[in-house]
C-alpha positions as CSV (number, residue, x, y, z in Angstrom):
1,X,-20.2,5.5,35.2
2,X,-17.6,6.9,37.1
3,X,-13.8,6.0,37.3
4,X,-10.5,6.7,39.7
5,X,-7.6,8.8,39.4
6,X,-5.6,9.6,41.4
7,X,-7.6,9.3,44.3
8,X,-10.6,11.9,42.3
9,X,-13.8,10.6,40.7
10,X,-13.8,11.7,37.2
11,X,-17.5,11.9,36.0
12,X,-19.5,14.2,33.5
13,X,-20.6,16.5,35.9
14,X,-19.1,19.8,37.1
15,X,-18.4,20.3,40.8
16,X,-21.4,21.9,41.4
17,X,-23.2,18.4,40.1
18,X,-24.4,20.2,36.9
19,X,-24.2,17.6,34.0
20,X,-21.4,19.3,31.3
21,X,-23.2,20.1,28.2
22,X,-21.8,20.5,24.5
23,X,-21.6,24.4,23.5
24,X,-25.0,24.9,21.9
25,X,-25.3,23.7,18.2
26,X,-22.5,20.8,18.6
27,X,-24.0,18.0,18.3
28,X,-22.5,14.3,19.6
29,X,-20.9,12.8,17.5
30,X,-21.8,10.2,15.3
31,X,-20.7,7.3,13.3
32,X,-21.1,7.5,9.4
33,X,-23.5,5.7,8.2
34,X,-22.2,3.2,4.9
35,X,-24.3,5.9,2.9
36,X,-22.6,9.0,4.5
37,X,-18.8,6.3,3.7
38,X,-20.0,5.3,-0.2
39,X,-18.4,6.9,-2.5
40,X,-20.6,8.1,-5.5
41,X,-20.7,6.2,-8.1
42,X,-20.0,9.5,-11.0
43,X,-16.7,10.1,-9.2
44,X,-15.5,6.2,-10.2
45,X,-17.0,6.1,-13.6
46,X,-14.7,9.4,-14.3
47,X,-12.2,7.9,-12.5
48,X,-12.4,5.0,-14.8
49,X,-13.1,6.5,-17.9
50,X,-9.7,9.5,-17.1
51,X,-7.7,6.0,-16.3
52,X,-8.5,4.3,-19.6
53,X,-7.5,7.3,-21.7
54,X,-4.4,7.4,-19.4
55,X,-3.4,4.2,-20.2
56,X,-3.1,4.4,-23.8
57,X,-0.2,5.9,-23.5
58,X,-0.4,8.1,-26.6
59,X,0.1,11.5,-24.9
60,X,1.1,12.6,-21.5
61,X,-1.2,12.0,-18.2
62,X,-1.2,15.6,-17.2
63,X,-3.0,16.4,-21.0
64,X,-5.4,13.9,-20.1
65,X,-6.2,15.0,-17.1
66,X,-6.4,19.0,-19.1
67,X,-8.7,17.6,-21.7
68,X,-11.1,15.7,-19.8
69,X,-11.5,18.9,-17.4
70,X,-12.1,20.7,-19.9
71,X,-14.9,19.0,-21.3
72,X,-16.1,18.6,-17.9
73,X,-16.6,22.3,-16.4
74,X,-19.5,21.2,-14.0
75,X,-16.4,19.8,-11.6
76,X,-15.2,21.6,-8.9
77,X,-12.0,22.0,-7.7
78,X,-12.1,19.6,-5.2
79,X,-13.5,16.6,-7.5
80,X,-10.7,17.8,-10.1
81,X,-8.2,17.0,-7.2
82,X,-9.4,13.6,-6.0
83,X,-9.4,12.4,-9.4
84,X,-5.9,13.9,-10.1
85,X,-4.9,12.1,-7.1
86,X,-6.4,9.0,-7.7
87,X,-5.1,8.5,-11.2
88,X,-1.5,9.4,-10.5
89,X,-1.4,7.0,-8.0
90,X,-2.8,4.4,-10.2
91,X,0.0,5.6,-12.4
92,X,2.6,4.6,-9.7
93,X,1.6,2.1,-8.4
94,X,0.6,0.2,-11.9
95,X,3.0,-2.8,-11.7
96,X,1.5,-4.1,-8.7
97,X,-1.6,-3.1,-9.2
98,X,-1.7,-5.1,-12.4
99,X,0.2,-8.0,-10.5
100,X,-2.2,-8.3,-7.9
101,X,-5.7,-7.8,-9.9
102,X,-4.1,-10.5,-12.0
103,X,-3.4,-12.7,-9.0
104,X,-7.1,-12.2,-7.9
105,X,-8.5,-13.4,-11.5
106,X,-11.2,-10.4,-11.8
107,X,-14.6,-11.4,-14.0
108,X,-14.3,-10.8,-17.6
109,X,-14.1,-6.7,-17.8
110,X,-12.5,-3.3,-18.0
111,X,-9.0,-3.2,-17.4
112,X,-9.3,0.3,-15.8
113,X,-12.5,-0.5,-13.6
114,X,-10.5,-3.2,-11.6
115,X,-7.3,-1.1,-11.4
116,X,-9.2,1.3,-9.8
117,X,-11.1,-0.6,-7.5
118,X,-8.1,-2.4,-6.0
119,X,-6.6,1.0,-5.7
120,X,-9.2,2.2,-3.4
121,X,-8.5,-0.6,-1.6
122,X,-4.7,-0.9,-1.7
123,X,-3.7,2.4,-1.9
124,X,-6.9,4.4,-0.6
125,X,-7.4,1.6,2.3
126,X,-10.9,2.1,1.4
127,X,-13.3,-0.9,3.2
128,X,-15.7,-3.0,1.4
129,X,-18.5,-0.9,3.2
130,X,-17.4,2.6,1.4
131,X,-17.3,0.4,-2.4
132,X,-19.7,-2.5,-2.0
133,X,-22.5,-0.5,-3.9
134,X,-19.8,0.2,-6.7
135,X,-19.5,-3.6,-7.2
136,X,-21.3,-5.9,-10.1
137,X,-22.9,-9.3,-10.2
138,X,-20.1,-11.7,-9.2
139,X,-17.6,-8.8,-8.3
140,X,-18.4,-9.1,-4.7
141,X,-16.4,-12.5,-4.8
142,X,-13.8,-11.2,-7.2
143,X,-13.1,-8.8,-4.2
144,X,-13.1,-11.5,-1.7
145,X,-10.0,-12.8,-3.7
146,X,-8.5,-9.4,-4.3
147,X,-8.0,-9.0,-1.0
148,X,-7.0,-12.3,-0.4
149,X,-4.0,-11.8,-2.8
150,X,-2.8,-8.2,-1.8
151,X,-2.2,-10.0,1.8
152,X,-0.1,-12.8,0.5
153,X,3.4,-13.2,-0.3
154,X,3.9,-14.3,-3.7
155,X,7.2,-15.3,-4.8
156,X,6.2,-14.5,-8.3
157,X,6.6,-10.5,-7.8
158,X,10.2,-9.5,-10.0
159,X,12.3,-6.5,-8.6
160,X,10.6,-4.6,-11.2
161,X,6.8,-4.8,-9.8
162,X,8.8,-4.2,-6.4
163,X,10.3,-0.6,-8.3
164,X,7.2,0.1,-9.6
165,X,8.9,0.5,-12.8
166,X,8.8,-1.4,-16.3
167,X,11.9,-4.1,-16.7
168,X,13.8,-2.0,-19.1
169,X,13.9,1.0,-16.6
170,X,15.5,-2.2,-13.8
171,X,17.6,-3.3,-16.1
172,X,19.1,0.6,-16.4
173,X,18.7,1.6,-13.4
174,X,20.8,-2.2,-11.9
175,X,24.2,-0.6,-12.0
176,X,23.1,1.3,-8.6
177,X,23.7,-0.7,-5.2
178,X,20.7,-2.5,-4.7
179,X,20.3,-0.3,-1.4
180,X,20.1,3.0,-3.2
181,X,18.4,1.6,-5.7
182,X,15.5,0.8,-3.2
183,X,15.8,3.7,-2.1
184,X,15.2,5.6,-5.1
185,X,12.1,3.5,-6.0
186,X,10.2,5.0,-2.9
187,X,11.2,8.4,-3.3
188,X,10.1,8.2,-6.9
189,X,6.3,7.1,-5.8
190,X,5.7,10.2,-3.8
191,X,4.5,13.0,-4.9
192,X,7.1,16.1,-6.2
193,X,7.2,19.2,-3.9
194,X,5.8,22.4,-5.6
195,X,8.7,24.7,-5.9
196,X,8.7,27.9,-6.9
197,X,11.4,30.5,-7.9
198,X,11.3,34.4,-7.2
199,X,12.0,36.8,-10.2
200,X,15.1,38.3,-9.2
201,X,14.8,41.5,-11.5
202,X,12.1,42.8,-9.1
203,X,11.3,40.5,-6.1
204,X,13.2,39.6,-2.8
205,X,12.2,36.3,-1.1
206,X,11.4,37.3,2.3
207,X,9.3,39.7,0.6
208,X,7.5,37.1,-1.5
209,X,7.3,34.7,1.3
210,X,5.3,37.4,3.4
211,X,3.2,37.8,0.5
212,X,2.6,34.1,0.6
213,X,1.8,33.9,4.2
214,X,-1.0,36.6,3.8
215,X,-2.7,34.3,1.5
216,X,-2.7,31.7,3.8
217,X,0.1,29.9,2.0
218,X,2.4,27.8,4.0
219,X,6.1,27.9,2.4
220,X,9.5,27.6,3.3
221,X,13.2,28.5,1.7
222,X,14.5,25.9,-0.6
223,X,18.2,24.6,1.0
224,X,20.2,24.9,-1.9
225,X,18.8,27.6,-4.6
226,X,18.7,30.8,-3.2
227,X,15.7,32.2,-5.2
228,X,13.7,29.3,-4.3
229,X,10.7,28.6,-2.3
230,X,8.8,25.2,-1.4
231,X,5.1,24.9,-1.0
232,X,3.1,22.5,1.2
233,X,0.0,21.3,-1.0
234,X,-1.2,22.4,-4.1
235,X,-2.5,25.7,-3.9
236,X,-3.3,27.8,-6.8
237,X,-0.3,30.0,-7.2
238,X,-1.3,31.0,-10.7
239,X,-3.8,32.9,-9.3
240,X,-1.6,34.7,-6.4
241,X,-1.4,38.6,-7.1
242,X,2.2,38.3,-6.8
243,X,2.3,35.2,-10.1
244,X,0.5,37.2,-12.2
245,X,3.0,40.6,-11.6
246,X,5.6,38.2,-12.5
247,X,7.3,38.7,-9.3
248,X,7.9,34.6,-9.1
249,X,7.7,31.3,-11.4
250,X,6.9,27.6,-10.9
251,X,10.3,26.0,-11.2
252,X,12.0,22.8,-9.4
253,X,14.8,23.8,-7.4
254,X,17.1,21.6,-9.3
255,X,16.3,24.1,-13.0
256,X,17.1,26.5,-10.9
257,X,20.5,24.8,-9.8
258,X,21.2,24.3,-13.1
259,X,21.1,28.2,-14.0
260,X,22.7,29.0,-11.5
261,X,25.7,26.7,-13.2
262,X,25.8,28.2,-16.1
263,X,25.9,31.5,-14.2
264,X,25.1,34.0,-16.9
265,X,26.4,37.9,-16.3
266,X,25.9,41.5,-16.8
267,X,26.0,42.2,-20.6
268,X,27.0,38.4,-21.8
269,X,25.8,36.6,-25.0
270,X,24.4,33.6,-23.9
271,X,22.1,30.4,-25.6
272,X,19.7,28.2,-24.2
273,X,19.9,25.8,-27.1
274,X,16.7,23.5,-26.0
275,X,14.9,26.5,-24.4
276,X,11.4,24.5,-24.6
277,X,8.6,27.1,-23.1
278,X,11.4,28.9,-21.4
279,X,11.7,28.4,-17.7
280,X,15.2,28.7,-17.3
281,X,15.3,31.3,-20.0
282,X,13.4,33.3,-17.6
283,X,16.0,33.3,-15.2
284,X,18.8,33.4,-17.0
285,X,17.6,36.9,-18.4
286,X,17.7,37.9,-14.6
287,X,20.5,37.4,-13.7
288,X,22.0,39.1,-16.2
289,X,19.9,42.1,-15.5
290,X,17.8,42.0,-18.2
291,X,20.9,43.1,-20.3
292,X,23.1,41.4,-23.3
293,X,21.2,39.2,-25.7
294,X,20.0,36.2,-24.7
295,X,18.9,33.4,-27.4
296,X,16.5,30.9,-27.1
297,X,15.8,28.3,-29.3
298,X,14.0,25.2,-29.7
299,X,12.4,23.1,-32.8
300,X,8.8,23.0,-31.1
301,X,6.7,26.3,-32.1
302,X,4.5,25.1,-29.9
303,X,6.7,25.9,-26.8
304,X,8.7,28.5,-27.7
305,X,5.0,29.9,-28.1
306,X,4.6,29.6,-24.7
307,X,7.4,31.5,-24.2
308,X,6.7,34.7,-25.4
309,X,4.1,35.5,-22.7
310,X,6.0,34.3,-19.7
311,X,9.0,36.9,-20.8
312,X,6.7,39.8,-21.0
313,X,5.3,39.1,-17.5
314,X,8.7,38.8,-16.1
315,X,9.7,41.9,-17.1
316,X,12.6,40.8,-19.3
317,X,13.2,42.7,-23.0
318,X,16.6,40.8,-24.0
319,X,15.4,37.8,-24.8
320,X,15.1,36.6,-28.5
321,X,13.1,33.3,-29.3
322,X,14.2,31.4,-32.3
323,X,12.1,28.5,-33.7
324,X,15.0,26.4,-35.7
325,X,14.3,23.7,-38.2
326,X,17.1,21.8,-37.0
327,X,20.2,21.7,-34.5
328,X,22.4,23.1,-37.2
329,X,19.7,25.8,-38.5
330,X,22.0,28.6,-39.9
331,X,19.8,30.8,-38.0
332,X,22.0,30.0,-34.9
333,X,24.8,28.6,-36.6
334,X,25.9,31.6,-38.1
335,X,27.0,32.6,-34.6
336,X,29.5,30.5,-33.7
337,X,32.1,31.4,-31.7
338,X,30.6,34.4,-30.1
339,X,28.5,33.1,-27.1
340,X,30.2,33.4,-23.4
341,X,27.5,30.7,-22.4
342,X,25.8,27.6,-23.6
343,X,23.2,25.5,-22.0
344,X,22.0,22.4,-23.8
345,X,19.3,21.2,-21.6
346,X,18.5,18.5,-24.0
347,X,15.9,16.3,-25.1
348,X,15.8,13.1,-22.8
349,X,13.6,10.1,-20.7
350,X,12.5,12.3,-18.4
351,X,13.5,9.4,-15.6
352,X,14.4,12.1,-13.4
353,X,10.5,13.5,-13.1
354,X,8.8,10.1,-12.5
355,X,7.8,11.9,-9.3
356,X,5.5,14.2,-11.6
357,X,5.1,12.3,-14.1
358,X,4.6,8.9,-13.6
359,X,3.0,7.8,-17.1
360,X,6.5,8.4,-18.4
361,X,7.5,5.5,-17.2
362,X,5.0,3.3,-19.1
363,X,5.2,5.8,-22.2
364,X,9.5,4.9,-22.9
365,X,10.4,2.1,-24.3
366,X,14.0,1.4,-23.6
367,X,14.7,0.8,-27.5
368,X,14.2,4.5,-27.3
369,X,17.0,5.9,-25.0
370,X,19.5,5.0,-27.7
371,X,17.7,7.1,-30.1
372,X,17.7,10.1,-27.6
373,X,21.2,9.4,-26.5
374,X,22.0,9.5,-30.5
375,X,20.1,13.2,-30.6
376,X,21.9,14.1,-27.6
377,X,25.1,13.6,-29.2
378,X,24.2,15.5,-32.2
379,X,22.7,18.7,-30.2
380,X,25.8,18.8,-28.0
381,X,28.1,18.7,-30.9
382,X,26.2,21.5,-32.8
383,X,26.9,23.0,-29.6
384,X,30.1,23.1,-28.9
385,X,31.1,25.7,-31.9
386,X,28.8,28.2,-30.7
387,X,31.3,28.4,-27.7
388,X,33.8,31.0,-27.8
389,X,37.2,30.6,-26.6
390,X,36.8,31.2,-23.0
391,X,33.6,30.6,-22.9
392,X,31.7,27.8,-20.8
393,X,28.9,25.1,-22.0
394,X,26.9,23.1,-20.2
395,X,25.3,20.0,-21.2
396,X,22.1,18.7,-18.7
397,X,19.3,16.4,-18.7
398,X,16.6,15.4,-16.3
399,X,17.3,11.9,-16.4
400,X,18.5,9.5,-13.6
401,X,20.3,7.0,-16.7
402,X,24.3,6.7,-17.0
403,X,23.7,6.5,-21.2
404,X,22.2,10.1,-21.1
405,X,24.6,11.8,-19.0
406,X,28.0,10.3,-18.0
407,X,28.5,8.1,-20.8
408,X,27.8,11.5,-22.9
409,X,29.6,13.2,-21.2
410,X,32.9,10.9,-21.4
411,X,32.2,11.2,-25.0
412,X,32.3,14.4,-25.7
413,X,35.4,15.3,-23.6
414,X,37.3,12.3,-25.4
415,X,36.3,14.0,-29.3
416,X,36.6,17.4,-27.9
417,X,39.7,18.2,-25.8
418,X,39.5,22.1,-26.8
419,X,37.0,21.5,-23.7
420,X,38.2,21.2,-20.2
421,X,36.0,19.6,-17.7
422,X,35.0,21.9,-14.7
423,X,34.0,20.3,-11.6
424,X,30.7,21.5,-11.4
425,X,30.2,21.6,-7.0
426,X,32.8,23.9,-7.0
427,X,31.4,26.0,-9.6
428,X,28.3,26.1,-7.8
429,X,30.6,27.0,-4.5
430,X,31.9,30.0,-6.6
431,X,28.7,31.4,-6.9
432,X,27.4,30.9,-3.0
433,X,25.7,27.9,-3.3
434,X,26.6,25.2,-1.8
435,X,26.0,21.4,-2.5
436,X,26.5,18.1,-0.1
437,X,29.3,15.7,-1.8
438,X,26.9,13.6,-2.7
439,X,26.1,15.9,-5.4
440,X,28.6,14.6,-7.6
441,X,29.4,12.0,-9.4
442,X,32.1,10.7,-11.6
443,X,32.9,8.9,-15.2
444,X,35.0,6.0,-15.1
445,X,37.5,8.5,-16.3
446,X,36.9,10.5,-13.3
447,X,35.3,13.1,-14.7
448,X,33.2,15.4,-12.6
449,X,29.2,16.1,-13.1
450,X,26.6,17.1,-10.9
451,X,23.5,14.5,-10.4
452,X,20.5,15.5,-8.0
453,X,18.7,12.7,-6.5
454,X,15.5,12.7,-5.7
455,X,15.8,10.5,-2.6
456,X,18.8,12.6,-1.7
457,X,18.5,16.1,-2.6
458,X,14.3,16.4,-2.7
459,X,14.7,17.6,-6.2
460,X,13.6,16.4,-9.6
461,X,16.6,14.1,-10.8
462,X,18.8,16.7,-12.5
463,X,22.3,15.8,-14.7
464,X,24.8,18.5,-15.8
465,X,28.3,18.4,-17.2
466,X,30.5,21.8,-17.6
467,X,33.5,22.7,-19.5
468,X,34.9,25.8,-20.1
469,X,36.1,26.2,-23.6
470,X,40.8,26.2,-23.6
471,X,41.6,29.8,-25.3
């Protein structure tokens, strides 16, 4: 068959009438068979049985996902990833999920096993040729109807389902125009960026990033933190030569914005009060040129185990870890007054990493952000003596609610005016680093604070407050 263009004949044959062939050893190509498009049936019962675990809710996704591959060595990299993926999205997507499988009244059965098979459907856009051999007796009509109901309307679905978030997180989260509230919802149901931070004791960036390149790692400069670096995909950087030097870290760009806050110098005392496994510990003993004393504490000896390693890889001797029994151990207490610098990074929902974390959103309860915003108060308090005059604290969480950051924040000013609020923008300015406006926001007082937005800023959503302490 031939056709016109242009007044030529295109046809399959070169002009000396020679048919064209394929280079030798390409072969046409060909359809897939619905064998070649099935997916095996071992990758959806450990899909099913990672999901079930998952859904218990009785400790994080990401532990699930640690334990299960480790009782299950024989799977390679690749299978660890599809089931990673698959679950988290199961994880974001779970109030519709539930609201549509519910819709399409599924046989008696396993909760997980249906939640996964509508998300190869929904999410996945899997077709019933690739899953029909996965299906069960009278499942085949069950699907019929799944896919019935994830094409109709249904007036039934709340703002919540919309979200994909539980009704206590709407009910939070409704003081935000509905627009940016929207908005939000999306952002927080793709996947996080992989950021990662240089170790400014002994690396440059544009050395790092060459480094990166050579290993066939795509990454770019972060916009705002000037140590930072952004990945595409998922590659594994704990093995990269220049990780295991401790010439960079894993670390979202907003920690690192947070650090660069507080600002720590040359030959200052300084605390990081909730120090956890030490992430922002690390850079903090960085910047001050691995000189001073820097303290970190936490009440987990579990992280601050963690921590230990990741200092002697990055090079830094003044750090000293403290495992307290309490915010007012006398351990730290006994200090007070003598710290330039204070960062409570405290204890909170977590709202702000729903992008990484999705399960968290299913693990609160909203009963339970008044009993972190109670232990906020009291770890900010405990602070705020270890301060000296001068000095500067700095109170941050990674949540995206108004009860864990500017309502504590109001608070504190109010019972503590020895503390004057600095705007935090321009204390970011100060240091070279420079923030949209958007970056702020404001108590009904007016008071200043910083809050990063996923859906704005591409970062982890970050809160901090700053004072400097009145001599």
């Amino acid at each position: 068959m031939t056709k016109k263009t242009n007044g030529r004949k295109l046809t399959n044959r070169r002009p000396d009438n020679r048919p064209v062939r394929k280079p030798t050893g390409q072969q046409p190509d060909k359809p897939k068979s619905p064998a070649e498009l099935a997916l095996p049936r071992p990758f959806i019962a450990q899909a099913i049985s990672l999901l079930a675990e998952a859904l218990r809710f009785e400790r994080p996704a990401d532990g699930v996902l640690s334990q299960y591959f480790k009782t299950h060595r024989e799977l390679g990299h690749t299978d660890r990833g599809r089931l990673a993926e698959l679950m988290y999205a199961i994880l974001r997507h779970l109030s519709s999920l539930r609201e549509v499988v519910s819709r399409s009244e599924p046989p008696e059965g396993h909760e997980a096993r249906y939640l996964v098979l509508a998300a190869l459907i929904r999410l996945q856009r899997r077709n019933l040729r690739e899953i029909e051999h996965l299906l069960k007796g009278d499942e085949t009509e069950w699907f019929g109807r799944l896919k019935a109901a994830g094409q109709e309307k249904s007036d039934m679905i709340t703002s919540a389902v919309r979200h994909e978030w539980p009704e206590w997180l709407e009910a939070a989260l409704s003081v935000m125009p509905d627009v940016e509230r929207d908005t939000l919802a999306k952002s927080l149901l793709q996947p996080a960026p992989l950021d990662l931070r240089i170790n400014p004791l002994r690396a440059k960036r544009p050395e790092i990033l060459a480094q990166l390149e050579k290993h066939g790692i795509v990454a770019t400069e972060t916009p705002y933190s000037p140590w930072g670096m952004r990945v595409e995909g998922k590659p594994a950087i704990q093995r990269h030569p220049a990780f295991e030097k401790g010439d960079m870290e894993v670390q979202d760009e907003g920690s690192q914005l947070l650090v660069a806050l507080l600002a720590p110098k040359r030959g200052e005392m300084v605390l990081d009060f909730c120090a956890g496994a030490g992430g922002k510990t690390l850079l903090m003993g960085a910047l001050m040129k691995n000189t001073g004393r820097l303290y970190a504490t936490d009440v987990s000896e579990k992280r601050l185990a963690r921590l230990g390693p990741r200092v002697a890889r990055a090079g830094l001797s003044n750090v000293q870890a403290i495992r307290l029994a309490h915010e007012r151990d006398d351990r730290i207490q006994r200090l007070a007054g003598k710290f330039d610098r204070v960062l409570v990074d405290a204890p909170c929902s977590g709202t702000g990493t729903l992008r990484r974390n999705p399960d968290l959103k299913w693990r609160q309860k909203g009963e339970q952000i008044e009993e972190l915003t109670a232990m906020q108060t009291k770890i900010l308090e405990a602070a705020a003596p270890l301060v000296r005059p001068g000095g500067v604290l700095v109170y941050a969480t990674c949540s995206l609610l108004h009860q864990e950051n500017g309502a504590i924040q109001l608070a504190f000013s109010a019972q503590h005016p020895e503390f004057d609020v600095i705007d935090p923008v321009q204390q970011l300015s100060a240091v070279g680093i420079d923030l949209p406006a958007d970056a702020v926001t404001h108590t009904a007082d007016g008071l200043p604070g910083l809050q990063l937005q996923p859906h704005r800023h591409n970062t982890d959503g970050f809160f901090a407050a700053i004072w400097r302490k009145k001599i």
